[in-house]
DSSP file (Angstrom, degrees, kcal/mol; ACC not computed):
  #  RESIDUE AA STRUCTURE BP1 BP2  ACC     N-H-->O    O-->H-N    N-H-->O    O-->H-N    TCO  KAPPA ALPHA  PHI   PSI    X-CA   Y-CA   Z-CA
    1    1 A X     >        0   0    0      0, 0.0     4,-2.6     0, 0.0     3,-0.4   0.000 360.0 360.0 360.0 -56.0   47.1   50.9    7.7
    2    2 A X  H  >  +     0   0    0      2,-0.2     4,-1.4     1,-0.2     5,-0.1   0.777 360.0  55.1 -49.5 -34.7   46.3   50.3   11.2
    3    3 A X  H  > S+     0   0    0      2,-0.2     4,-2.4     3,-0.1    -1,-0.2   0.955 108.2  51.1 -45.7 -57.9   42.6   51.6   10.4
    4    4 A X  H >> S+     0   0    0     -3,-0.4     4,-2.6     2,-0.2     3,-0.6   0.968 111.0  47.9 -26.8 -91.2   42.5   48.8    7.6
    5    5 A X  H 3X S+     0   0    0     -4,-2.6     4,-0.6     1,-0.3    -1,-0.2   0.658 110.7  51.3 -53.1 -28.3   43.7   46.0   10.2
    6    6 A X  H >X S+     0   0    0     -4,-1.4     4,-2.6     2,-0.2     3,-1.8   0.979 110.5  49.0 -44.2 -76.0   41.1   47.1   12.8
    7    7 A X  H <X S+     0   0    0     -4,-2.4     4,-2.3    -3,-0.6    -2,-0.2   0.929 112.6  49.3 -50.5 -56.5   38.3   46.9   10.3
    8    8 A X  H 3X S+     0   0    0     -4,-2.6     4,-1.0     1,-0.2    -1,-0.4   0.649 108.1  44.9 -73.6  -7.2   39.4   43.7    9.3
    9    9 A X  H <X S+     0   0    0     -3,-1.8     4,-3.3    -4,-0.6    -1,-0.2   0.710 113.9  54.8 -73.7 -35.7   39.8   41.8   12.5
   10   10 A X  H  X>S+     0   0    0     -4,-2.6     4,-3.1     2,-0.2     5,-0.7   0.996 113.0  45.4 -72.2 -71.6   36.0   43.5   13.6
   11   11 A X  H >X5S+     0   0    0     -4,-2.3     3,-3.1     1,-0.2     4,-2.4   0.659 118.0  44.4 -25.7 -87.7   34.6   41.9   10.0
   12   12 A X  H 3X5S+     0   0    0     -4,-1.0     4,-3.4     1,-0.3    -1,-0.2   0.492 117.5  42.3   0.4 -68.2   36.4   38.4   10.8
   13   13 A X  H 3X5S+     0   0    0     -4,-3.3     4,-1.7     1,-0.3    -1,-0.3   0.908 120.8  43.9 -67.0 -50.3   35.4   38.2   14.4
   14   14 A X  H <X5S+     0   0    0     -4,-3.1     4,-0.9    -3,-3.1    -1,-0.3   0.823 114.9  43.6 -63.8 -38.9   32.0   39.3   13.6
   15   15 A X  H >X<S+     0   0    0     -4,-2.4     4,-3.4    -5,-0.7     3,-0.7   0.929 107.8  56.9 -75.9 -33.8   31.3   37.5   10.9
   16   16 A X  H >X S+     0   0    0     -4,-3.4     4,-1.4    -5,-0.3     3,-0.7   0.876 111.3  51.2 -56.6 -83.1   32.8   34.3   12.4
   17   17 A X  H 3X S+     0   0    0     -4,-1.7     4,-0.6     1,-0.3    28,-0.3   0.315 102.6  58.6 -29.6 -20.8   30.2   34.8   15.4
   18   18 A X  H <X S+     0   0    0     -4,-0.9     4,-1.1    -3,-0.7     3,-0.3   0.909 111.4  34.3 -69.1 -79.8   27.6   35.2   13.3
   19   19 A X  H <X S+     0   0    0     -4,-3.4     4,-1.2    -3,-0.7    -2,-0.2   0.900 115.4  60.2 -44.4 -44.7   27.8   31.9   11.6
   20   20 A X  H  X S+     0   0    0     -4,-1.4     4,-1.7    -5,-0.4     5,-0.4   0.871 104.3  45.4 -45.6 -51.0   28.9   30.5   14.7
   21   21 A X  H >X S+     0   0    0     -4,-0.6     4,-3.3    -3,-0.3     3,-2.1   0.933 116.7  46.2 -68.8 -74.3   25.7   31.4   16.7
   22   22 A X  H 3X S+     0   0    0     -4,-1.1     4,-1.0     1,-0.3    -1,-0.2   0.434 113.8  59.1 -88.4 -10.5   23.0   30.1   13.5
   23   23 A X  H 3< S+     0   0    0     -4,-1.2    -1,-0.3    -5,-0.3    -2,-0.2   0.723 109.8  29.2   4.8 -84.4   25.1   27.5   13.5
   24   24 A X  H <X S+     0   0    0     -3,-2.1     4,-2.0    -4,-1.7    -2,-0.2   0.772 117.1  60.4 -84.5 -68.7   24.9   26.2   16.8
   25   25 A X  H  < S+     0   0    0     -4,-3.3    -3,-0.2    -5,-0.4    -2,-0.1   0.904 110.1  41.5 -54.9 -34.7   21.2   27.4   17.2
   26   26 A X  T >< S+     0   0    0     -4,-1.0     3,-0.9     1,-0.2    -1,-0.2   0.902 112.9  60.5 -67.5 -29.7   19.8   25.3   14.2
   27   27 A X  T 34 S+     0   0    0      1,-0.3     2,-0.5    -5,-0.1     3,-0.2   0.926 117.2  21.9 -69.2 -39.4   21.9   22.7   15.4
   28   28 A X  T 3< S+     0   0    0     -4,-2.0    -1,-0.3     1,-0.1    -2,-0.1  -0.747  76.3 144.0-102.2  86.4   20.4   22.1   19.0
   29   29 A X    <   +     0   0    0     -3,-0.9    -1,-0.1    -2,-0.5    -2,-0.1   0.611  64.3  72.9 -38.7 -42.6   16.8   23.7   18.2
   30   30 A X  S    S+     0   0    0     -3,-0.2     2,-2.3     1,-0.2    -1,-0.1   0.874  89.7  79.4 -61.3 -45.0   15.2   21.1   20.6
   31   31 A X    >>  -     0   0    0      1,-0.2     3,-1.6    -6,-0.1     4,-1.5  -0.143  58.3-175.5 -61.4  57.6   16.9   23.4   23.1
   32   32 A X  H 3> S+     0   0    0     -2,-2.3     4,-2.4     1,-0.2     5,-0.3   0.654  90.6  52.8 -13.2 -56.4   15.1   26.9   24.3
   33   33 A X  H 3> S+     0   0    0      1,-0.3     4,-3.0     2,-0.3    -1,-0.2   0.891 108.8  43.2 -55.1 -59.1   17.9   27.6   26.2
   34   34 A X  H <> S+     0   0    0     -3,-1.6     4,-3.8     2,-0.2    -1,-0.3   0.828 108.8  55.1 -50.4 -39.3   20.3   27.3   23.9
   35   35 A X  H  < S+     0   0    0     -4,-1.5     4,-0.5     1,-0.2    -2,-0.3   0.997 110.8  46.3 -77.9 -43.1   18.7   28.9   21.3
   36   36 A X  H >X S+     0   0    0     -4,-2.4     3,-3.3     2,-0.2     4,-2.2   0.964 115.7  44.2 -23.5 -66.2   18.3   31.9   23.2
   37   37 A X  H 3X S+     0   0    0     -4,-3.0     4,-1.0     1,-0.4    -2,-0.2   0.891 120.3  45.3 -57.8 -41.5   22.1   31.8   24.7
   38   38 A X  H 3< S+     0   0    0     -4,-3.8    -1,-0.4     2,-0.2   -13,-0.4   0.291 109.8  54.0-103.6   6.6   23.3   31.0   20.8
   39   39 A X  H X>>S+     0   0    0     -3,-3.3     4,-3.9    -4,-0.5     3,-0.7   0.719 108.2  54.0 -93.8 -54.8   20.7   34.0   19.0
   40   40 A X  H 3X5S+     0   0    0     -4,-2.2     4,-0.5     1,-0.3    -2,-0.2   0.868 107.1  45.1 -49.6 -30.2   22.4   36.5   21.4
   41   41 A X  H 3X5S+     0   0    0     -4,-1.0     4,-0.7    -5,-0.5    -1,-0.3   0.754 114.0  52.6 -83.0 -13.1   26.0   35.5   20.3
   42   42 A X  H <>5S+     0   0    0     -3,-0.7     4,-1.5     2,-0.2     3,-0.3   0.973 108.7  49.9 -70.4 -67.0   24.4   35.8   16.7
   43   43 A X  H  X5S+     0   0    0     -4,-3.9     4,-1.9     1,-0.3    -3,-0.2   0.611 112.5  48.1 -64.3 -26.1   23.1   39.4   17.5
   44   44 A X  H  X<S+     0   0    0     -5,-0.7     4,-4.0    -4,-0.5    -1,-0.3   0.912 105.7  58.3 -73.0 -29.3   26.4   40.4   18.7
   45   45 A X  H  X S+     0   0    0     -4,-0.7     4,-1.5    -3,-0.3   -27,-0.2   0.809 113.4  34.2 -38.1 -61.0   27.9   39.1   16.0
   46   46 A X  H  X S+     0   0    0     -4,-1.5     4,-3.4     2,-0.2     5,-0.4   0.945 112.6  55.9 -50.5 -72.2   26.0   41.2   13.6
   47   47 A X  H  X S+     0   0    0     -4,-1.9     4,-1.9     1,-0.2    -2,-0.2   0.827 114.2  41.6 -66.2  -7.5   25.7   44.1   15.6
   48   48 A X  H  X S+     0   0    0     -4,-4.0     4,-2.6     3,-0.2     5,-0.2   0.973 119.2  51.5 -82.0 -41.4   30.3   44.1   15.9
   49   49 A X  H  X S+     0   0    0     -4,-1.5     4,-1.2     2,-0.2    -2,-0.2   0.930 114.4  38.8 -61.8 -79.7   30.1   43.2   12.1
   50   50 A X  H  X S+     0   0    0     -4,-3.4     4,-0.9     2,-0.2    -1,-0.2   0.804 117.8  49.2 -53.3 -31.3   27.6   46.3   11.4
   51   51 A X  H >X S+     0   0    0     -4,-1.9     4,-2.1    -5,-0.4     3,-0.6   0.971 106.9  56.9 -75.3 -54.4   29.4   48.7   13.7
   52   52 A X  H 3X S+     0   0    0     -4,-2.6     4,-1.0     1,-0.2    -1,-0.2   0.702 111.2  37.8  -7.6 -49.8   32.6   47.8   12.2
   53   53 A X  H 3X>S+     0   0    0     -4,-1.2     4,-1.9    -5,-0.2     5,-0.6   0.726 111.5  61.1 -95.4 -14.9   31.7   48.7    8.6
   54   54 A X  H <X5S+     0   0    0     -4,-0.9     4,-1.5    -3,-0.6     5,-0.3   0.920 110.6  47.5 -72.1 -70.1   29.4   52.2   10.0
   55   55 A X  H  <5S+     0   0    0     -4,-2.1     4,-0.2     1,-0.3    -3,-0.2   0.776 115.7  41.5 -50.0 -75.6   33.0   53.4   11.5
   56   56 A X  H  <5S+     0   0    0     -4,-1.0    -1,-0.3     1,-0.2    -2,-0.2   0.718 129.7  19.2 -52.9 -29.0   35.0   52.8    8.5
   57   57 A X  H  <5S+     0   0    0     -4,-1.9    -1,-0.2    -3,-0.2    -3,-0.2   0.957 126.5  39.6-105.4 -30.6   32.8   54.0    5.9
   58   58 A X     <<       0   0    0     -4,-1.5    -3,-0.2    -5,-0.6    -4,-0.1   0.986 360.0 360.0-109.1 -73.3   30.3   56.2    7.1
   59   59 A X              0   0    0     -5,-0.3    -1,-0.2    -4,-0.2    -3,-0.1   0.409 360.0 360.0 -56.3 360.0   32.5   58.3    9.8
């Protein structure tokens, strides 16, 4: 059960970060800076997202 609830906070969070960051980056575009700062919170986003579903299913 506790596996379960793990897995599902990791999606949430991940996924929420995800949108959040492509989000944000299309929204200021005009900015380099931003888009940088807001790709890297995208890319964690993903990579907690993917690691999250690699632990539960494939280990």
């Amino acid at each position: 059960m506790k596996d379960w609830m793990f897995f599902i906070l990791f999606i949430i969070v991940g996924l929420g970060m995800l949108g959040v960051g492509f989000y944000y980056m299309h929204k200021e575009k005009d900015d380099p800076e931003s888009v940088k700062i807001y790709r890297v919170f995208s890319i964690i986003g993903a990579v907690l997202t993917i690691a999250a579903i690699l632990m539960k299913f494939v280990l």
